[in-house]
C-alpha positions as CSV (number, residue, x, y, z in Angstrom):
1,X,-73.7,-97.0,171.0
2,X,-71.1,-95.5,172.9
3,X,-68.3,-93.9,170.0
4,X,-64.7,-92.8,171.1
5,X,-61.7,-92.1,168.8
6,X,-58.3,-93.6,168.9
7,X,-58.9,-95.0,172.2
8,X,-57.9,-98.3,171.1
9,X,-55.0,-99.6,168.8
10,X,-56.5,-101.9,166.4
11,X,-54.1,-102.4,163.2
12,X,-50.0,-102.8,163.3
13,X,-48.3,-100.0,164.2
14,X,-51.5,-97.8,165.5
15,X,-51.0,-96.6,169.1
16,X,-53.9,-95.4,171.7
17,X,-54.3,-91.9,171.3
18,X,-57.1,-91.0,174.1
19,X,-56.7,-92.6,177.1
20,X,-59.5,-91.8,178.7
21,X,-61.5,-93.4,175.5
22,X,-59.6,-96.5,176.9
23,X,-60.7,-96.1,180.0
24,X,-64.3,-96.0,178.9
25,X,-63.9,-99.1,177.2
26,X,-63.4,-101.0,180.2
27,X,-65.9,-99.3,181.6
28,X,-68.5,-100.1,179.0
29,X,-67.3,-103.5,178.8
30,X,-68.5,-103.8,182.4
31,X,-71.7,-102.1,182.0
32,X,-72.6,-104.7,179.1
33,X,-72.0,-107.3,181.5
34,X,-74.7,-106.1,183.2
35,X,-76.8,-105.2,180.8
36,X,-76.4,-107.8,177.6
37,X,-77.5,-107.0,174.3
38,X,-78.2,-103.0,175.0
39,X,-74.4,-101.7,174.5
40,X,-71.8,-101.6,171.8
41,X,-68.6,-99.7,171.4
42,X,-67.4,-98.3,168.4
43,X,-63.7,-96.7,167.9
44,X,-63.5,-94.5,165.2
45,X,-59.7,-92.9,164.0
46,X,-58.5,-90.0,165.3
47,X,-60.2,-86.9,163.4
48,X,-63.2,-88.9,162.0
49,X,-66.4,-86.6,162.8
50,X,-69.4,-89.2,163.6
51,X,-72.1,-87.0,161.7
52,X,-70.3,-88.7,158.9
53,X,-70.4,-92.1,159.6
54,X,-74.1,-92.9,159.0
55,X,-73.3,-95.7,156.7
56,X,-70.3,-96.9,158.9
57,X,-72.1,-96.7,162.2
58,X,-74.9,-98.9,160.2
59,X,-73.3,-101.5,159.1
60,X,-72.1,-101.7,162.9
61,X,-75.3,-102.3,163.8
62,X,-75.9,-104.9,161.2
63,X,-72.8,-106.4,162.0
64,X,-74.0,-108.0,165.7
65,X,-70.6,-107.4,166.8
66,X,-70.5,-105.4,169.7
67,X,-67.0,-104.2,170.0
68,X,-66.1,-102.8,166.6
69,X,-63.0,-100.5,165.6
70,X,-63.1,-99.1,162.1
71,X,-60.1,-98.4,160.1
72,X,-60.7,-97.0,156.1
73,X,-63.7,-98.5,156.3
74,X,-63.2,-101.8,157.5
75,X,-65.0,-102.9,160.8
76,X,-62.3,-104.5,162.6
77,X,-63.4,-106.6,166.1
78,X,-60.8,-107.5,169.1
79,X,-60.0,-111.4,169.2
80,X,-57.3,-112.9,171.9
81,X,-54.3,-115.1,169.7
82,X,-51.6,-117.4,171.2
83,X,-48.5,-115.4,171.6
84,X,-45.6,-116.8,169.5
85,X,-43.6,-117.8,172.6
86,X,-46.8,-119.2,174.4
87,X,-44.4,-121.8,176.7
88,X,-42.5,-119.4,179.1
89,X,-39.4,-121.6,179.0
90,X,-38.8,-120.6,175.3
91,X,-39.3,-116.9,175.6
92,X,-36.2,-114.7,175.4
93,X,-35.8,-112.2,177.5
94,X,-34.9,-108.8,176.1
95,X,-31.5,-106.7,176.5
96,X,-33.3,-104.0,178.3
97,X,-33.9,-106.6,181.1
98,X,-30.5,-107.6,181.3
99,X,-29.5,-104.5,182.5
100,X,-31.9,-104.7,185.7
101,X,-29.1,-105.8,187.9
102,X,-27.1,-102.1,187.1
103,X,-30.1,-99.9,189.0
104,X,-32.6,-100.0,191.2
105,X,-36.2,-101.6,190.3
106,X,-39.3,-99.4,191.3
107,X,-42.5,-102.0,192.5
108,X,-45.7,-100.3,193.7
109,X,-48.1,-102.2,195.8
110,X,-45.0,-104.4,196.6
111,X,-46.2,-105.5,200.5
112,X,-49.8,-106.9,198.6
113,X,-49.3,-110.9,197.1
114,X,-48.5,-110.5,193.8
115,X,-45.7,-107.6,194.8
116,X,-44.1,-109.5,196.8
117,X,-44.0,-112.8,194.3
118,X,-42.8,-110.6,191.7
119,X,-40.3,-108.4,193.7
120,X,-38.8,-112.2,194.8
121,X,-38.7,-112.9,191.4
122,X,-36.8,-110.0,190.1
123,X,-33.9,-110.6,193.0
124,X,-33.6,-114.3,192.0
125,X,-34.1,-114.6,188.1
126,X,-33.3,-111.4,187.4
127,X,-30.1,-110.2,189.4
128,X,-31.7,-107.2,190.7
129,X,-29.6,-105.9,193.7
130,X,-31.7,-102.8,194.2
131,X,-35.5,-102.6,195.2
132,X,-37.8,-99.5,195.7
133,X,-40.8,-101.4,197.1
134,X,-44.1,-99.0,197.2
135,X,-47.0,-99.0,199.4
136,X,-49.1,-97.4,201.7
137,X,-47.8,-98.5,204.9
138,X,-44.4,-99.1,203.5
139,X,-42.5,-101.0,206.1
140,X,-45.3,-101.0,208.5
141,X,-46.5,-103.3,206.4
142,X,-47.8,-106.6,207.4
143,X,-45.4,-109.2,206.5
144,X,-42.8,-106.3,205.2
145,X,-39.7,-107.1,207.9
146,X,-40.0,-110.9,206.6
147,X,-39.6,-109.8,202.6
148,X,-37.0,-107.3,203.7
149,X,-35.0,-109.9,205.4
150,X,-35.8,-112.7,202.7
151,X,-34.8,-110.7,200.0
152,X,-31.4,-109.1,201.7
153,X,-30.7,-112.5,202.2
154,X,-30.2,-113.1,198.2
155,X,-27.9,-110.4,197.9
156,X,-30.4,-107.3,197.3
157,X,-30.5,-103.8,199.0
158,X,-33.4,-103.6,200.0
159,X,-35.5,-99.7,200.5
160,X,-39.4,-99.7,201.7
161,X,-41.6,-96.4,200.7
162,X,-45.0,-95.5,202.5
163,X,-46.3,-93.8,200.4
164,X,-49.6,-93.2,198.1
165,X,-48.8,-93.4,194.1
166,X,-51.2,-91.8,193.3
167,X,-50.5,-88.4,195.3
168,X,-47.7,-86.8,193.0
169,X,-45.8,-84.9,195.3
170,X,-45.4,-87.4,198.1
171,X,-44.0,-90.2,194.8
172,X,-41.7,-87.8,193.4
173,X,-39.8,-87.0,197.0
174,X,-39.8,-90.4,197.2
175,X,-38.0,-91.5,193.9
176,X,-35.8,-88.5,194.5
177,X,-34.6,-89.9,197.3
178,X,-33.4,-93.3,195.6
179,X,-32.2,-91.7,192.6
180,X,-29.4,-90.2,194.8
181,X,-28.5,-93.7,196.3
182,X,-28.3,-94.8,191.8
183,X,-30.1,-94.8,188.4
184,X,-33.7,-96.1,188.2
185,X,-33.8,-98.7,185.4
186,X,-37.0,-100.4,185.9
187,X,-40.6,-100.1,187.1
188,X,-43.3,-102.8,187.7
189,X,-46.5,-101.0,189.1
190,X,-48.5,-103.8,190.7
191,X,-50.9,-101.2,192.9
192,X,-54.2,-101.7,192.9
193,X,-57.9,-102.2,195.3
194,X,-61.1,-103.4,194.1
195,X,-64.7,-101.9,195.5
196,X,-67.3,-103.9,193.8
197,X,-70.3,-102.7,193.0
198,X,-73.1,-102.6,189.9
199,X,-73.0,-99.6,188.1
200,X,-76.6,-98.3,188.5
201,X,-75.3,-97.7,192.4
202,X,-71.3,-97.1,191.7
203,X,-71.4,-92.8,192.7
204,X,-67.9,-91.0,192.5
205,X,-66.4,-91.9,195.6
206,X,-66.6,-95.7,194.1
207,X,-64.6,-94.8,191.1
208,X,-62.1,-92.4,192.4
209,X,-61.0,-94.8,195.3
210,X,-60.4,-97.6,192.8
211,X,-58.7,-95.8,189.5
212,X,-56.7,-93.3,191.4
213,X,-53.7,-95.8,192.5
214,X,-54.0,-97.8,188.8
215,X,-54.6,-94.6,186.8
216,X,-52.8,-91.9,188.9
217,X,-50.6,-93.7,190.2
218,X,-49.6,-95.3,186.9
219,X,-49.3,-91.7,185.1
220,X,-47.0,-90.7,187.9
221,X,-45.1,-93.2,187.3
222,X,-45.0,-92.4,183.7
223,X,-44.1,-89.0,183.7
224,X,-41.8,-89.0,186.8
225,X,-39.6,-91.7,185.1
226,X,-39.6,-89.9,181.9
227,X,-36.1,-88.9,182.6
228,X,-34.7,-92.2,184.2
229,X,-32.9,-94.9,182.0
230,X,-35.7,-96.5,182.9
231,X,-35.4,-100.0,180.5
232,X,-38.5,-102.2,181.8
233,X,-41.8,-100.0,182.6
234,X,-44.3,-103.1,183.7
235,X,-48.2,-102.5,184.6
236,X,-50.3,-104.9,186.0
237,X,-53.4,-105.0,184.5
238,X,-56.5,-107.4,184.2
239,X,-59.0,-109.5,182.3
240,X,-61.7,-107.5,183.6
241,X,-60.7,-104.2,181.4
242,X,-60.1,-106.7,178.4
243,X,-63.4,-108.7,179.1
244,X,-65.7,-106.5,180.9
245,X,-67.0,-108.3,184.4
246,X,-69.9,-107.6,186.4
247,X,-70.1,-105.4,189.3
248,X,-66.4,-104.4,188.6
249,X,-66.6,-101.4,186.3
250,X,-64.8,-99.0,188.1
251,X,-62.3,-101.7,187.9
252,X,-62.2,-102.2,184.4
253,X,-62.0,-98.6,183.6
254,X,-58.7,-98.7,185.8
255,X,-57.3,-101.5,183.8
256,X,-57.9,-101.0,180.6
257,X,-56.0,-97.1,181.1
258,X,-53.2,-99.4,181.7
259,X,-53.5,-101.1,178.6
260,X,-53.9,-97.7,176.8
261,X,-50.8,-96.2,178.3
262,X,-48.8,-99.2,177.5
263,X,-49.7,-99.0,173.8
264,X,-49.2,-94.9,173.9
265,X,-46.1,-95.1,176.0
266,X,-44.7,-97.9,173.0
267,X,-45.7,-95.0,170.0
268,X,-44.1,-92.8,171.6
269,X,-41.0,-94.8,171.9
270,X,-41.0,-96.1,175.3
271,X,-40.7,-99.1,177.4
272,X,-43.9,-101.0,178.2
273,X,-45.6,-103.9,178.6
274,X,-49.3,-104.2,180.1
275,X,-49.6,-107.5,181.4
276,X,-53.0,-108.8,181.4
277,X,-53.9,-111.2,184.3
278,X,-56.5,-113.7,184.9
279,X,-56.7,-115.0,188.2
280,X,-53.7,-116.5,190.4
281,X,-54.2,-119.5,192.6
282,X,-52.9,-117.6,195.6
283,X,-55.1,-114.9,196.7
284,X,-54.4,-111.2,196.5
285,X,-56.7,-108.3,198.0
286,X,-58.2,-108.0,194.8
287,X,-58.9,-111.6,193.5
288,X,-59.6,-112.0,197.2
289,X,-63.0,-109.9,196.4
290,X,-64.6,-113.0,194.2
291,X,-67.2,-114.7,195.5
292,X,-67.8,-118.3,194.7
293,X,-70.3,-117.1,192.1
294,X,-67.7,-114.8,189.8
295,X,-65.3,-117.9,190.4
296,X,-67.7,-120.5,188.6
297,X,-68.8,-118.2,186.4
298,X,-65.3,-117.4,185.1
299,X,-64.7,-121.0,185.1
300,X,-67.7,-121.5,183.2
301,X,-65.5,-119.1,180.2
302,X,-62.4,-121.3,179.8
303,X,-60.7,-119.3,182.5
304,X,-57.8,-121.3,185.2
305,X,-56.2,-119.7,188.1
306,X,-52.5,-119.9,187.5
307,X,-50.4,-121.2,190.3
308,X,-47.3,-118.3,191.1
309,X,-44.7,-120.7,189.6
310,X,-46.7,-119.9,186.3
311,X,-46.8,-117.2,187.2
312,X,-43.9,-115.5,187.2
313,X,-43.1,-117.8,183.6
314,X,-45.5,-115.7,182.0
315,X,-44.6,-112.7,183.6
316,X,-40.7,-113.6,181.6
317,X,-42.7,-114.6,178.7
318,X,-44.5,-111.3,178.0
319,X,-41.2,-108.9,178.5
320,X,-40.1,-111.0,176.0
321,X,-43.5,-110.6,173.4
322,X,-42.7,-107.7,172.2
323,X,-46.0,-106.8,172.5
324,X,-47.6,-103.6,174.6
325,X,-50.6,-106.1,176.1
326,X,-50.3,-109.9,176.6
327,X,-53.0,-111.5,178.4
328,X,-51.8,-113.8,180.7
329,X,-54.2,-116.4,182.0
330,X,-55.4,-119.9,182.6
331,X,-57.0,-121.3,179.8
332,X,-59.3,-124.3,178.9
333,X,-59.7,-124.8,175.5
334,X,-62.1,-127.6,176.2
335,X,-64.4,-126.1,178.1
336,X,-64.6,-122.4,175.3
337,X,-65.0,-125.3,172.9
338,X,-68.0,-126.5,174.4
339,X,-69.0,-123.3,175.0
340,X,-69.3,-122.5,171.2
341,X,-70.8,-119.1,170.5
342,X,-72.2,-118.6,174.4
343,X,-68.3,-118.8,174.8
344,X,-66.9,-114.7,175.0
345,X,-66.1,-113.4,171.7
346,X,-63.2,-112.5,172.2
347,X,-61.8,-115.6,173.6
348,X,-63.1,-118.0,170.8
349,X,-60.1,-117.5,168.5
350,X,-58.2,-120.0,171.0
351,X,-60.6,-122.6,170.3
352,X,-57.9,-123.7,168.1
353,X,-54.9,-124.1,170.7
354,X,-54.5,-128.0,171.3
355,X,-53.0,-127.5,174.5
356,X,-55.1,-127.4,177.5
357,X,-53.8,-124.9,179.5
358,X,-51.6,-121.8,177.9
């Protein structure tokens, strides 16, 4: 039984308190996909001493639930739900995006696939006339001159940064540097690599090469914007925190600080949205890392590959949730139905959904 506290946001109103509790939840998540039936996490609130719990921490066990947050004694487990505006034509956009077209956007890991859809997308939808696009080899990027002169064809200034997000320093020369061509009003931090691996062999260079551009590079972001009218603050997370996969801990551990810092950043006031992604039709470097086995298997769970036109409907739909994390996925209620209780836990509250895919 691995016990944090306040490391997840479980009732109305509660934000994350310890992100690195979060960050062991994806972790642990993982490791339980490894290792079924032998782990089960337990969030307790803030200031709760564990020699206490007996009784609690019993009843946990006598529960068979294996993700369990307890709040004045109840025993509260994580379940996915339909968000209210599930069809992304009907979602409504909020002010705070409106005003994207008055600054200049910030995307990291914008040369990779899914920067690029959703740096597009923010030109053409949005009215953005200013990009920061982030990455490692900036302009040298493969495929960068082509976006640059795609996108400056819509109307948009277009500014490429190499550089690391993760590295402090080097991130806040470079958003200096834009700030004195105009205001920063919006950041979508799409950065991210995946080194697969089980845990029983994943040493410290494994996990420090995969959570330093999601979680540094994400708490950069955080606190060097701090002072920006920054309206939108976007992080691209995935299932694999939320659902634990094999061989991808390290992974998992990366995501699910995202989802952490989107509910802390919202207590605190701030913009933020974690969105929650399942797999896209069109390869990126990290869905690129599946082999045919995780991609049956994940079909096997209910889970589709959304095409980028979906895409980038959802991506509308959860700024306009209202909600810290929305998972945004491919879904086959026919096939979790048939799945009955083999079917993840935490997806069988959509058995009910009578669409097919949402």
């Amino acid at each position: 039984m691995v016990v944090t506290r306040g490391a997840v946001a479980a009732v109305e109103g509660e934000g994350v308190v310890d992100l690195g509790g979060a960050a062991v939840w994806g972790l642990v998540r993982s490791a339980r996909a490894e290792f079924p039936g032998r782990l089960v996490l337990v969030d307790v609130e803030e200031g709760a001493v564990v020699s206490g719990l007996g009784g609690v921490l019993e009843s946990v066990v006598g529960s068979g639930l294996d993700e369990v947050a307890v709040r004045g004694g109840r025993l509260l487990a994580p379940r996915l739900v339909p968000a209210p505006a599930s069809d992304p034509a009907s979602a409504s956009v909020p002010a705070s995006v409106a005003g994207l077209g008055g600054g200049t956007v910030v995307v990291s890991g914008a040369t990779g696939t899914l920067g690029r859809v959703v740096a597009r997308h923010l030109v053409v939808v949005h009215g953005v006339r200013s990009l920061l696009l982030l990455s490692r080899s900036g302009e040298g990027a493969v495929g960068a001159s082509g976006l640059r002169a795609e996108l400056e064809g819509l109307g948009a200034r277009v500014v490429f940064g190499a550089v690391d997000v993760a590295d402090r320093g080097a991130l806040a020369g470079v958003l200096e540097g834009a700030r004195a061509e105009g205001r920063l009003v919006g950041v979508v931090h799409v950065a991210g690599v995946a080194w697969d691996g089980v845990l029983g062999e994943m040493g410290g260079e494994r996990l420090e090469r995969v959570l330093r551009p999601k979680v540094d590079g994400a708490w950069n972001l955080h606190e060097l914007t701090r002072g920006d009218e920054v309206g939108v603050f976007v992080m691209y997370s995935s299932l694999a925190g939320l659902l634990g996969t094999a061989g991808q801990a390290n992974y998992a551990a990366g995501n699910a600080f995202l989802d952490g810092l989107a509910s802390w950043r919202r207590a605190a006031g701030l913009p933020a949205v974690s969105m929650v992604w399942g797999l896209w039709e069109e390869s990126s470097g990290i869905s690129g890392e599946l082999g045919e086995v995780d991609l049956r298997r994940l079909s096997r769970m209910g889970l589709r590959a959304l095409s980028s036109r979906e895409g980038v409907g959802l991506f509308d739909a959860a700024l306009g949730s209202g909600e810290p994390v929305v998972a945004l996925t491919g879904v086959d209620v026919g096939v979790l139905r048939a799945g009955g209780e083999q079917a993840p836990a935490l997806l069988r509250s959509l058995v009910g959904v009578r669409r097919g895919r949402s």
